[in-house]
C-alpha positions in Angstrom: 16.1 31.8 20.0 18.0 30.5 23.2 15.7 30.0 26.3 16.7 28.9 30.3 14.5 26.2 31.9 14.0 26.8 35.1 15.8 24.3 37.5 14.8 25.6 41.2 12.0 23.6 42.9 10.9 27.1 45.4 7.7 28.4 44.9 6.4 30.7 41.6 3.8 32.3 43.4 2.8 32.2 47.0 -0.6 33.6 48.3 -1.0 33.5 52.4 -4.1 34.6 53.5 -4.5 37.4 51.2 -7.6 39.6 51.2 -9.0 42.3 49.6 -11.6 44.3 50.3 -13.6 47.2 48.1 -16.3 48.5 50.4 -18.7 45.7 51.8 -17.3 43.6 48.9 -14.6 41.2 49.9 -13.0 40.7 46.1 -10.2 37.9 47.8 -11.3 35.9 51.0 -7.9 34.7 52.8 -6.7 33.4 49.8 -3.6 30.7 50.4 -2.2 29.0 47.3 1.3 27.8 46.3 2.6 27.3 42.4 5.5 25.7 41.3 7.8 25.8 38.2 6.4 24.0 35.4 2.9 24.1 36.3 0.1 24.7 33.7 -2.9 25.9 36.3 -6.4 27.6 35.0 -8.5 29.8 37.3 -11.8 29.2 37.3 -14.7 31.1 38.6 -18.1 32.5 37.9 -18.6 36.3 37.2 -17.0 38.3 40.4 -15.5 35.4 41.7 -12.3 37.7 42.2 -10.2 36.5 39.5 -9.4 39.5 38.2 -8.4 40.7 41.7 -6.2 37.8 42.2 -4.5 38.1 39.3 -4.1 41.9 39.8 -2.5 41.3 42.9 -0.5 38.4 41.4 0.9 41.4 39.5 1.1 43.9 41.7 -1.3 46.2 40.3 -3.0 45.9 43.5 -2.0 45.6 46.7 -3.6 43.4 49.8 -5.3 44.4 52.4 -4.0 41.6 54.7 -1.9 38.6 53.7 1.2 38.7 51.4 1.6 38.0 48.0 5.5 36.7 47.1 6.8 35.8 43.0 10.3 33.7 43.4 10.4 34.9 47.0 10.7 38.5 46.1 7.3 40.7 45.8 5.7 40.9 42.6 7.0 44.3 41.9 10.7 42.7 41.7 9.8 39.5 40.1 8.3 42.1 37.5 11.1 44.6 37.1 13.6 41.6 37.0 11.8 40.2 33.8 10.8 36.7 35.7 6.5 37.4 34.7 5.1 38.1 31.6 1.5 38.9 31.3 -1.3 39.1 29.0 -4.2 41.0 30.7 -8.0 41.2 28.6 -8.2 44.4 29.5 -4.7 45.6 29.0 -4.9 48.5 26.4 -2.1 48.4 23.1 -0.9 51.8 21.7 -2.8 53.3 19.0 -1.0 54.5 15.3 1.8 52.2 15.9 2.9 49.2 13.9 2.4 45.6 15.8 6.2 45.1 14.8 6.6 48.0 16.4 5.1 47.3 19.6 7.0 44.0 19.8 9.8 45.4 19.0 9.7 48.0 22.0 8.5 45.2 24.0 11.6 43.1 23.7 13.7 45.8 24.1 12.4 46.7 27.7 12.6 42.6 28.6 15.6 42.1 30.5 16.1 39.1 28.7 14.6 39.5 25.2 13.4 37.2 22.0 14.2 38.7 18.5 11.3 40.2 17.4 11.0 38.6 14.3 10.7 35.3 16.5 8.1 36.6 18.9 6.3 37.7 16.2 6.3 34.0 14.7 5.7 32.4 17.8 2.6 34.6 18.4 1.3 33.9 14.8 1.2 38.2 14.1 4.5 38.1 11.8 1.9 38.5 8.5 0.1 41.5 10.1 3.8 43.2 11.6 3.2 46.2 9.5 -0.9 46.9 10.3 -1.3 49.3 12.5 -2.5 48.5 15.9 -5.7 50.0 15.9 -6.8 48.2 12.5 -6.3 45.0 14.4 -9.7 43.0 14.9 -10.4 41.6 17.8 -8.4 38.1 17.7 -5.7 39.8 16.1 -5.8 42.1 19.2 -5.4 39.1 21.4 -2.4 37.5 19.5 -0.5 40.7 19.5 -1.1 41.1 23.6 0.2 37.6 23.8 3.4 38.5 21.8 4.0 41.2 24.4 3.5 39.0 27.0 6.0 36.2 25.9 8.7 38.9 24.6 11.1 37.8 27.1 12.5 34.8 28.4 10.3 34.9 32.0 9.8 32.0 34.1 6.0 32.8 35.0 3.5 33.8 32.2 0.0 34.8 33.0 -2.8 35.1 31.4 -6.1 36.5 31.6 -9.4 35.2 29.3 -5.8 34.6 26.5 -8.2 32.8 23.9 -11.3 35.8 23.5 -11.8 36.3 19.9 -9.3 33.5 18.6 -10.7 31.4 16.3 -10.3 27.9 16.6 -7.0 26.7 14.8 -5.5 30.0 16.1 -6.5 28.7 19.6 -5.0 25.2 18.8 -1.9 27.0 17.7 -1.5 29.3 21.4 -2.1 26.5 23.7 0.8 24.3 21.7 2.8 27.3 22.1 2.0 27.3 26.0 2.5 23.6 26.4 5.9 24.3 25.0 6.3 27.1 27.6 5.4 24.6 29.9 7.7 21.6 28.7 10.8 24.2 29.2 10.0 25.1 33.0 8.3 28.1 32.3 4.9 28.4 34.9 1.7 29.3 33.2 -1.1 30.5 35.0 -4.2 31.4 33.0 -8.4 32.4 34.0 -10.7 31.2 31.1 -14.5 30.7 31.0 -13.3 28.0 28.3 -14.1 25.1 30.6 -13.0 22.6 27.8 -9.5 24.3 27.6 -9.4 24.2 31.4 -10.2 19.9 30.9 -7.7 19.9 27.9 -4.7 21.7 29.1 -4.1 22.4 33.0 -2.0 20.0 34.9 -4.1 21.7 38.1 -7.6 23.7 38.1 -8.0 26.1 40.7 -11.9 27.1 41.7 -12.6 30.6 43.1 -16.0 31.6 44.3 -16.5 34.8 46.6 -12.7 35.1 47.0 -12.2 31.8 48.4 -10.4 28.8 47.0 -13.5 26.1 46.5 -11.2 23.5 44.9 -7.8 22.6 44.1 -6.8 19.8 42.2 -6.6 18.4 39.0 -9.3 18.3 36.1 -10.4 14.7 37.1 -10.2 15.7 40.8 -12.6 18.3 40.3 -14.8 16.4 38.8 -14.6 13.3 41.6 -15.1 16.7 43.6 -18.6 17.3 42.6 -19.7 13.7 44.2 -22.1 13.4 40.8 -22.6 11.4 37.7 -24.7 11.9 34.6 -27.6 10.0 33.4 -29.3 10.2 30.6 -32.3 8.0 28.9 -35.1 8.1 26.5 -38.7 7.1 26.8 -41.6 6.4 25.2 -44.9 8.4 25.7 -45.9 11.3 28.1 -43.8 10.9 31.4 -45.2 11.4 35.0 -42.2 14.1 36.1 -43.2 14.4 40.0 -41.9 10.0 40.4 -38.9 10.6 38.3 -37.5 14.1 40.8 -38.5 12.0 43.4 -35.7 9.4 42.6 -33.1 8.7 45.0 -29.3 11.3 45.3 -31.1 13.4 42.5 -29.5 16.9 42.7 -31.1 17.9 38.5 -33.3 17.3 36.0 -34.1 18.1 33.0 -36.7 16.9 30.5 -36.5 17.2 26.5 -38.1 15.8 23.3 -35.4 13.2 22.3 -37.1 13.6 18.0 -38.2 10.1 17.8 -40.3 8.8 14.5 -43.4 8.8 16.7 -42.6 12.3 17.9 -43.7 11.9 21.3 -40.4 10.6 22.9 -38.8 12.3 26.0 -35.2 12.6 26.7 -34.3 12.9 30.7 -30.9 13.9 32.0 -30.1 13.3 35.0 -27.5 14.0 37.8 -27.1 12.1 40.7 -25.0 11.8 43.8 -25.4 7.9 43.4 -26.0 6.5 40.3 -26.3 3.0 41.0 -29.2 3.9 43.7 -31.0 6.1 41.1 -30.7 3.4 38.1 -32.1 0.8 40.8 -34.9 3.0 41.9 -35.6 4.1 37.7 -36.4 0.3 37.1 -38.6 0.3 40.5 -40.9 2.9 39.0 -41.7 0.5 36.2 -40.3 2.4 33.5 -38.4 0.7 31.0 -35.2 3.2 29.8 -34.1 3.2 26.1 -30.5 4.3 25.5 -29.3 4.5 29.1 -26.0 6.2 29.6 -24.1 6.6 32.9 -20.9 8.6 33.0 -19.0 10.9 35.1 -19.4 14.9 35.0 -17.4 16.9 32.8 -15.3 19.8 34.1 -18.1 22.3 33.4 -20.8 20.8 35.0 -18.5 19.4 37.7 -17.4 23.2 38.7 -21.6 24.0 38.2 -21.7 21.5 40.7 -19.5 22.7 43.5 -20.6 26.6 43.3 -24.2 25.5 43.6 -23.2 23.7 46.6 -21.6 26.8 47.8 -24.3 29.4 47.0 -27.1 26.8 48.9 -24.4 26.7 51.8 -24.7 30.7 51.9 -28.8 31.0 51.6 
């Protein structure tokens, strides 16, 4: 299999100040966003944070309301037609009572610039299952054969949409070395998970959506210095007077659980705090005496927990 690395520094994809609108709901808020070859970059977003929307207009399924929305400088309908985006959409339907070698076979032969099948079908880890039927396929099976479709052509932009549902976890392992490849040859990948620990593991840049606007931009370390918090956690002995300990200093959570000591009456308290050092100090002031004290920085998930509970307070 021969592939082309892609050696121009212009933009993959340029949003600029797209919206769109269904009804009183505002899906994408003047979105503005640049990607550039090489890129691995996860969307993030709670439930109706537009994702979907942006990615359908990514791809031209949907068109903006205001803005524009430009693949390689051409519009996404061009970019498409001249083979430069492959995509993997959840809910993208397969063809029933045909054989996945079969579908990945008509696949490559409508790429401009297609694979073998045989090696598309390795690559996607389906070449064992090429002569099941599509509709016998179970769920993860289902997945691996829409990312074969989506990667049956040499394109320069591959994006994905939730790519992981269903995947166990070697077969997971086995896509995202498979993307990182992608990656490593110029390709861009652009993918929307609620796997927050893929996000952390394999994104060169995290993207945060909430209400259709972009919340954060940045790496997975930058998102986390985003949030402004740190984590934590300490046991203690005995019954614990809550009220003094939420009343600690750059406190922004709480929470309170049996931490199983041999005396069974042992409290575990998690805490997150704008400023750690102030809250420690203030802990000792109360004259409690923590066991097991931890202080660390947030991971991605509760960093991006963080910054759209910020937002949502902003909007109350």
């Amino acid at each position: 299999m021969t592939t082309t690395a892609v050696t121009t520094t212009a933009p993959v994809v340029g949003f600029d100040q797209v919206s769109k609108t269904y009804g009183s709901v505002r899906a994408v808020d003047g979105l503005t966003l640049t990607l550039r070859p090489g890129e691995t970059v996860a969307l993030l977003g709670p439930n109706g944070a537009g994702k979907s929307t942006t990615l359908d207009l990514l791809l031209g399924l949907k068109h903006p309301d205001t803005g524009t929305v430009r693949l390689f400088g051409t519009t996404p309908r061009e970019a498409i037609v001249a083979g430069r985006v492959g995509a993997m959409l959840q809910s993208g339907g397969l063809m029933d009572e045909v054989t996945v070698a079969e579908l990945v076979r008509l696949a490559c032969d409508l790429h401009p610039k297609p694979y073998r099948p045989s090696d598309v079908l390795a690559r996607a880890g389906v070449s064992q299952i090429a002569d099941r039927k599509v509709n016998k396929l179970s769920g993860g099976q289902a997945q691996r054969v829409r990312f074969a479709l989506a990667t049956a052509g040499d394109s320069d932009l591959i994006v994905l949409d939730e790519p992981t549902t269903g995947m166990d976890v070697t077969t997971r392992q086995g896509f995202w070395a498979t993307m990182r490849e992608q990656a490593d040859q110029g390709r861009t990948v652009l993918f929307a998970t609620h796997y927050l620990e893929e996000a952390d593991a394999i994104a060169d840049r995290v993207l945060v959506l909430h209400r259709g606007r972009l919340l954060a931009d940045g790496t997975a370390a930058e998102i986390k210095a985003k949030a402004g918090a740190r984590r934590i956690s300490f046991d203690l002995e005995g019954e614990i007077d809550e009220p003094p300990i939420r009343a600690l200093p750059f406190l922004t959570s709480l929470t309170v659980a049996k931490s199983g000591s041999a005396a069974g009456s042992g409290q575990t308290i998690r805490i997150q705090s704008t400023d750690a050092d102030a809250t420690v100090h203030a802990l000792y002031g109360l004259g409690l005496y923590p066991r097991n004290l931890e202080v660390a920085g947030l991971g991605l998930e509760q960093a991006f927990v963080a910054i759209t509970a910020a937002e949502e307070a902003k909007s109350l």
